[in-house]
C-alpha positions in Angstrom: 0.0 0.0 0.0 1.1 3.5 -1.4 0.5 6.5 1.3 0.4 10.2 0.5 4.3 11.7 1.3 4.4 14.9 2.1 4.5 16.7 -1.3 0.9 15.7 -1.7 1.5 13.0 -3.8 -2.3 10.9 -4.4 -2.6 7.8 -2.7 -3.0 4.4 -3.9 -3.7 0.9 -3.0 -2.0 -2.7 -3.9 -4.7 -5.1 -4.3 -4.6 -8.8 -5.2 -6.6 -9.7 -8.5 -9.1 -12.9 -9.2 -6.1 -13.9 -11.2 -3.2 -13.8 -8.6 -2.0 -10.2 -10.1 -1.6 -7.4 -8.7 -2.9 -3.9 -9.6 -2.9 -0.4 -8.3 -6.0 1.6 -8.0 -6.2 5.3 -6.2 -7.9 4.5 -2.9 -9.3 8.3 -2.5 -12.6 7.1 -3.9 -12.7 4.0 -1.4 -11.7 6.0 1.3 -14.6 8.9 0.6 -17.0 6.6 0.1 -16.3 4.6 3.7 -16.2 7.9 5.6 -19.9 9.3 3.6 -21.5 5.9 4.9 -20.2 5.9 8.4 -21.5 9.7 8.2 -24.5 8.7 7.3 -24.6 5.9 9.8 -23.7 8.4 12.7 -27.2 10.4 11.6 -29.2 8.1 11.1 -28.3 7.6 14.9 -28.9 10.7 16.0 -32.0 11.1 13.8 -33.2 7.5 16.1 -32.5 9.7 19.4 -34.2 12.5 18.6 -37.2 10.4 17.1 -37.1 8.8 20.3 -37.4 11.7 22.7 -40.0 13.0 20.5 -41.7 10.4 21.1 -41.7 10.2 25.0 -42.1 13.5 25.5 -39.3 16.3 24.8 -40.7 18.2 27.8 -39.9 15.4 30.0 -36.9 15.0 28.8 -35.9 18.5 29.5 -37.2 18.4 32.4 -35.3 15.0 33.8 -32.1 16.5 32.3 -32.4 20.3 33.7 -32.7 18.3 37.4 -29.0 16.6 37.0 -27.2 17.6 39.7 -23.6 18.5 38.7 -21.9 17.6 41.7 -22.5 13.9 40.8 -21.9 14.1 37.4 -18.2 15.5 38.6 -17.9 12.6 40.2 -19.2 10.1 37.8 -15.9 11.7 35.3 -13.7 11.1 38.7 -15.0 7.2 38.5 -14.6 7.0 34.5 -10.7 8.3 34.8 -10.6 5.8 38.0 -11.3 2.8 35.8 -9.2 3.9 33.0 -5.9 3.7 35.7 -6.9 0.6 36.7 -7.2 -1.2 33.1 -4.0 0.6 32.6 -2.0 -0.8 35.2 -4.0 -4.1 34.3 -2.3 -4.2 31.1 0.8 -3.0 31.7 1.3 -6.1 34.2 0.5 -8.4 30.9 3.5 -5.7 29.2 6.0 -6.7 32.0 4.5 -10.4 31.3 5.2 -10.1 27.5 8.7 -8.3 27.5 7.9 -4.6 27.2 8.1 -2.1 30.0 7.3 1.1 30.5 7.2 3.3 34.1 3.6 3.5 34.9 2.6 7.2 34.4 4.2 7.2 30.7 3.0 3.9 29.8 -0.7 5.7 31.5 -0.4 8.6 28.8 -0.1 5.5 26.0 -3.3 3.8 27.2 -5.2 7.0 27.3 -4.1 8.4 24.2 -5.3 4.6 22.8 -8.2 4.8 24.7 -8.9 8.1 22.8 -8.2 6.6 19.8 -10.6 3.6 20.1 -13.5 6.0 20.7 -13.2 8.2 18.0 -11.8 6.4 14.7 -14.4 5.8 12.1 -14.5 2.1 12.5 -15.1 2.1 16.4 -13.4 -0.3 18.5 -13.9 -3.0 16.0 -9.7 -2.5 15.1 -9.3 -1.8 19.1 -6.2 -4.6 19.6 -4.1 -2.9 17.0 -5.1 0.7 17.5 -3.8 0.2 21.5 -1.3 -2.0 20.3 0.4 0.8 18.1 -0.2 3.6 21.3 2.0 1.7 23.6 4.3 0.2 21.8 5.1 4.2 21.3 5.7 4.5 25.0 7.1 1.0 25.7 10.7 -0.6 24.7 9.8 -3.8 23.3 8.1 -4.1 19.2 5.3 -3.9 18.0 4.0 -7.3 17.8 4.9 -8.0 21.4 2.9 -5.4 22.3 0.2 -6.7 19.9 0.3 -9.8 22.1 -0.4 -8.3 24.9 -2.9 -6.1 23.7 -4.6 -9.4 22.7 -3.7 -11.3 25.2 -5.6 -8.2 27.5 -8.5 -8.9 26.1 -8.5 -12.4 26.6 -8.3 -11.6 30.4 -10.8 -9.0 29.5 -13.6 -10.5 28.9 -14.4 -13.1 31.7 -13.3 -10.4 34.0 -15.4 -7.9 32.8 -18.7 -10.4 33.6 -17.6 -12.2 36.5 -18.8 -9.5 39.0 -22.3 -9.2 36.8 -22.9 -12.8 37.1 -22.3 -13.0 40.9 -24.8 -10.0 41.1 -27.2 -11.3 38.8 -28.5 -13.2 42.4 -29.4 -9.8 43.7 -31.0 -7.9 40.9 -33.2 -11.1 39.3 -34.6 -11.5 42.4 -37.5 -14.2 42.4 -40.4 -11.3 43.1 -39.3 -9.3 39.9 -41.1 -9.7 36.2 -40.1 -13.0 34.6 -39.7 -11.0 31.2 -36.6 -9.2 33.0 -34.9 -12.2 34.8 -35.2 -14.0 31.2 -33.5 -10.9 29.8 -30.6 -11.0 32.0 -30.1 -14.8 32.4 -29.9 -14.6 28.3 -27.5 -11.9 28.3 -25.1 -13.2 30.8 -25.4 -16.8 29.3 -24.7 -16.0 25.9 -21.5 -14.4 27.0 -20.5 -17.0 29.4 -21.0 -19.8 26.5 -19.3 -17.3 24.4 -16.0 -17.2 26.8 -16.2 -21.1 27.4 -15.8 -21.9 23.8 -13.3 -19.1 23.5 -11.1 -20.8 26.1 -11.7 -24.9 25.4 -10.3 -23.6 22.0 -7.1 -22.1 23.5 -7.0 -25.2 25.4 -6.8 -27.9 22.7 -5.4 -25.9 19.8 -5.4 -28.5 17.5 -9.3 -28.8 17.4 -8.9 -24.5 17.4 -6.8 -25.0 14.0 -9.1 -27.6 12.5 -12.4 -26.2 13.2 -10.8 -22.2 12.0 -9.8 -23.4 8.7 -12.8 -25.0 8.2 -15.0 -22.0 9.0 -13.0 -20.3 6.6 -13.2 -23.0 3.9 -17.2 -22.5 4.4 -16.8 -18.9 4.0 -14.7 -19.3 1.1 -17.1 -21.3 -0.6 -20.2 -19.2 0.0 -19.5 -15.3 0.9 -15.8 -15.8 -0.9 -17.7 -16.2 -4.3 -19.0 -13.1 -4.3 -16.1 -11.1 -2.6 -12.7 -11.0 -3.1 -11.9 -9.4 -0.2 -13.3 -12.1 1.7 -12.0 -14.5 -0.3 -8.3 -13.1 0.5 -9.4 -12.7 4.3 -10.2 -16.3 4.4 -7.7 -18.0 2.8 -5.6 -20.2 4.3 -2.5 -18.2 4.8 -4.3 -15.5 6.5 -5.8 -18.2 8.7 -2.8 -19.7 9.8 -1.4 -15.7 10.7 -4.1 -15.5 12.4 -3.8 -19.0 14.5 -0.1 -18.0 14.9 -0.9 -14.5 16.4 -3.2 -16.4 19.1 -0.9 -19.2 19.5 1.3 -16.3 20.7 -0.9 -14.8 23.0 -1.9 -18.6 24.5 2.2 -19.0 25.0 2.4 -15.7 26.7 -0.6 -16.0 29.1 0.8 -19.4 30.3 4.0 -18.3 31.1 3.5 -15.3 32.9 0.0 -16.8 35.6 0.3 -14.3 38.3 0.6 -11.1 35.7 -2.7 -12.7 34.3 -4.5 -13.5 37.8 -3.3 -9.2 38.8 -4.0 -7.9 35.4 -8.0 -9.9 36.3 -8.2 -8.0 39.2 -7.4 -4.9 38.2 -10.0 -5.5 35.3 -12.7 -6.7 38.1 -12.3 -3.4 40.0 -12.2 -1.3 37.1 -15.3 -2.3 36.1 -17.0 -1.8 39.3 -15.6 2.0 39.0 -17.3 2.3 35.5 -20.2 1.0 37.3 -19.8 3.7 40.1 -20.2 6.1 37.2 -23.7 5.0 36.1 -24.4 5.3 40.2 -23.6 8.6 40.2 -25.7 9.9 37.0 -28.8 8.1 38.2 -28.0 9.7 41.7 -27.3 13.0 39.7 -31.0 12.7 38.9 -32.8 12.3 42.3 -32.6 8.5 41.8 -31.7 5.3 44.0 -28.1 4.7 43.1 -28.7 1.4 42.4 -25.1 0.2 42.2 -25.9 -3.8 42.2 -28.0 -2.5 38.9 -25.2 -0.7 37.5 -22.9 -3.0 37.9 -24.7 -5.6 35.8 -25.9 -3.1 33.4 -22.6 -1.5 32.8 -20.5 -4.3 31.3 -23.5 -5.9 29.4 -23.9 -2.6 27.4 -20.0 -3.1 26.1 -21.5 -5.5 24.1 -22.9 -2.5 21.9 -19.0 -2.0 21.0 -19.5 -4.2 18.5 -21.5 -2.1 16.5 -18.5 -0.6 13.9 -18.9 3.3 14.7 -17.2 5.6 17.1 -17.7 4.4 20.7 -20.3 2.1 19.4 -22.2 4.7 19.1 -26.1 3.0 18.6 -25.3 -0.3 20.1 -24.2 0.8 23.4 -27.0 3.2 24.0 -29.5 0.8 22.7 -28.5 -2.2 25.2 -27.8 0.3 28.6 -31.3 1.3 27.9 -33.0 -2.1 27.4 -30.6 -3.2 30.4 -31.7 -0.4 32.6 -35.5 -0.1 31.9 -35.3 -4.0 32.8 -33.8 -4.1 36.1 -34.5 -0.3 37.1 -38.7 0.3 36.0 -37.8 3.4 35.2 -40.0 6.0 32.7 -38.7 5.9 28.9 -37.8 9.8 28.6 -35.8 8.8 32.3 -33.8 6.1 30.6 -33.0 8.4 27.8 -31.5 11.3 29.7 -29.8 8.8 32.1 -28.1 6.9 29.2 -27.2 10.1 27.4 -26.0 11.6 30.6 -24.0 8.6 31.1 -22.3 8.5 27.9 -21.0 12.1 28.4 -19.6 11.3 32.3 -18.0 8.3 30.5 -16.8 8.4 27.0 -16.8 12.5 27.3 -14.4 11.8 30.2 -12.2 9.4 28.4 -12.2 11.9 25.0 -11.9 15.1 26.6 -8.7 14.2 28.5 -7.5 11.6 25.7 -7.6 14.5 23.1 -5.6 17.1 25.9 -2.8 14.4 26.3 -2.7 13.8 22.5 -2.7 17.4 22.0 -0.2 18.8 24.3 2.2 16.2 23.8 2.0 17.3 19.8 2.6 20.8 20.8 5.4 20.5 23.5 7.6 18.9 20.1 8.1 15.9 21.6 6.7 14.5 18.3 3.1 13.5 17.8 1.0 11.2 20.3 -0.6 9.7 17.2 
C-alpha cells in the first residue's frame, strides 16, 4: 500500500486480483465513500434519538435533564478516569509479562491516548487490539508485535473479568419477586456471553481442534460469501488463517507463562469495572434516583456488548443495550432512561475523550513528536 508523502503525492492501494495479479488503483474514492456511509450511519443515529425523545415526550426529557445535579456528574468523570488507571495498570502487568516495559505514568499517557483513539476512529473499536497496540508500543521498549500480544492477550483476560462480578450480582437484581420478562432478559444476556468465553477458552486449550475447526469455518466462508467477494475470499484464505492462529498461539504461550501477571491484570479489570459502574451510580444519583449500584454494575458491562456495532464508541449499540438493560432491572420511565443513558455516555466516553484529546494534543505541541 502506497500513502500520500508529504508533497501531496495521491494515494493508492495494492490489491490482489481474481487472477493472482496485482494492480494499483487510487484508494481516494474508497476511502470517501467509507467515511460518507459511516457519516451517514452516525445520523441516522442521532435522527433515532431524537425520534425517540420525541416520542416520550421532549418536555420530559428537559425536564429529567435540567434536574441533573452536577456535583455527581463531577464525580461520575472522577469514577470513569478511576477505571481507565486501573485497566491501565491491568495491562501494563501483561507488558511486564510479554517483554515490554514502560514506568507506569508514561505507559498511562499510551493507554489513554489509545483509549482516545478507540473512541473516535471511524471504524469504532472493531480495530481496538491494534489501535492500543500501536499507542503503547510508542511508550514501551519492546516491538510492536509483542505489544500486539499483549494487547490481545488483555483482552483475553478482559472479557471473563469484565462479567464475573455481573454474574455473581445477577442473584441480587433477578430477584425471584421481579417480572419474569426481566430475569429471562438478563439470564440470556449473561449466558450468551459465558457460553461465548467457554468456547473461547476450550479452543485455547486444545489448539489443534482451534486449527481444525478455523480453517474449516473459513473454507465454508470461502465457498459461499468468498464467491462473491474477493476481499473475503483473501481474508479467508488459508495463509491468513494460519497468521491469524499463529498471532493467538502467541498470545496462549504468553498468558501461560506469565499466571500471576494474568490473575493481577484480572483484578485490576474486576475493579475497574466496578468504578465504571460507580459512574452509572452517580448519573442516576445526579438525577434524584436510588443509586442502584448492584444495577449498574450488571448493566454496565453488558452494554460493552454494543462495541460491536462498527462506529465511534459504538455509538447506537451501546445506548440501545444500557437502555433495554436499565428499563429491565430499574422500572424506570422511557424519557428517564434516555437522559440517564445520554447523561451517562458524556460522564464516561466524554471523560475518556476530553482528556484523551488534551494528552494527544499537548504532547503534539510540547515537540516531543506527535501522540498519534
Amino acid at each position: 500500500m502506497r500513502t500520500t508523502d508529504t508533497a501531496g503525492v495521491e494515494r493508492s492501494r495494492v490489491t490482489d486480483g481474481a487472477d493472482g495479479r496485482r494492480s494499483t488503483a487510487p484508494a481516494t474514492d474508497v476511502d470517501r465513500s467509507g467515511y460518507g456511509r459511516r457519516l451517514a450511519a452516525v445520523a441516522a443515529v442521532l435522527w433515532l434519538v431524537a425520534l425517540y425523545a420525541w416520542l416520550v415526550g421532549p418536555e420530559r426529557v428537559l425536564t429529567e435533564a435540567r434536574g441533573a445535579d452536577p456535583r455527581w456528574l463531577a464525580a461520575g468523570s472522577v469514577a470513569t478516569a478511576v477505571s481507565v488507571g486501573l485497566w491501565s495498570e491491568g495491562q501494563r502487568v501483561l507488558f511486564r509479562g510479554a517483554g515490554p516495559r514502560a514506568p507506569p505514568d508514561r505507559f498511562l499517557l499510551g493507554y489513554v491516548t489509545g483509549t482516545f483513539l478507540k473512541h473516535t476512529v471511524p471504524g469504532g473499536r472493531v480495530g481496538a487490539p491494534a489501535v492500543m497496540a500501536y499507542a503503547l508500543e510508542r511508550e514501551t521498549d519492546g516491538s510492536y508485535a509483542a505489544s500486539l500480544t499483549a494487547v490481545t492477550a488483555g483482552y483475553v483476560v478482559g472479557l471473563p473479568a469484565a462479567f464475573a462480578i455481573p454474574v455473581a450480582t445477577l442473584p441480587v437484581v433477578a430477584t425471584p419477586g421481579g417480572p419474569a420478562t426481566t430475569r429471562l432478559l438478563l439470564l440470556s444476556l449473561v449466558g450468551s456471553v459465558g457460553g461465548v468465553s467457554a468456547v473461547g477458552y476450550a479452543l485455547v486449550a486444545r489448539p489443534g481442534l482451534a486449527v481444525r475447526s478455523t480453517h474449516r469455518v473459513a473454507a465454508v466462508g470461502r465457498a459461499t460469501v468468498g464467491r462473491v467477494s474477493e476481499r473475503a475470499r483473501t481474508a479467508l484464505s488459508a495463509d491468513r488463517v494460519d497468521e491469524a492462529v499463529a498471532e493467538v498461539g502467541a498470545t496462549a504461550r504468553a498468558m501461560r507463562e506469565t499466571p500471576g501477571a494474568v490473575t493481577a491484570s484480572f483484578l485490576y479489570v474486576v475493579v475497574g469495572w466496578l468504578a465504571k459502574a460507580a459512574a452509572l451510580s452517580a448519573v442516576l444519583a445526579a438525577l434524584g434516583r436510588p443509586a442502584a449500584l448492584p444495577a449498574a454494575v450488571l448493566a454496565v458491562p453488558l452494554s460493552s456488548v454494543g462495541n460491536l456495532v462498527p462506529l465511534p464508541s459504538g455509538l447506537g449499540g451501546v445506548e440501545a443495550t444500557l437502555g433495554v438493560v436499565l428499563g429491565a432491572l430499574l422500572a424506570i420511565d422511557p424519557a428517564a432512561v434516555l437522559v440517564v443513558v445520554v447523561l451517562y455516555r458524556v460522564v464516561s466516553d466524554g471523560t475518556v475523550v476530553l482528556f484523551g484529546g488534551a494528552v494527544v494534543a499537548v504532547r503534539t505541541l510540547l515537540g516531543g513528536g506527535p501522540a498519534v
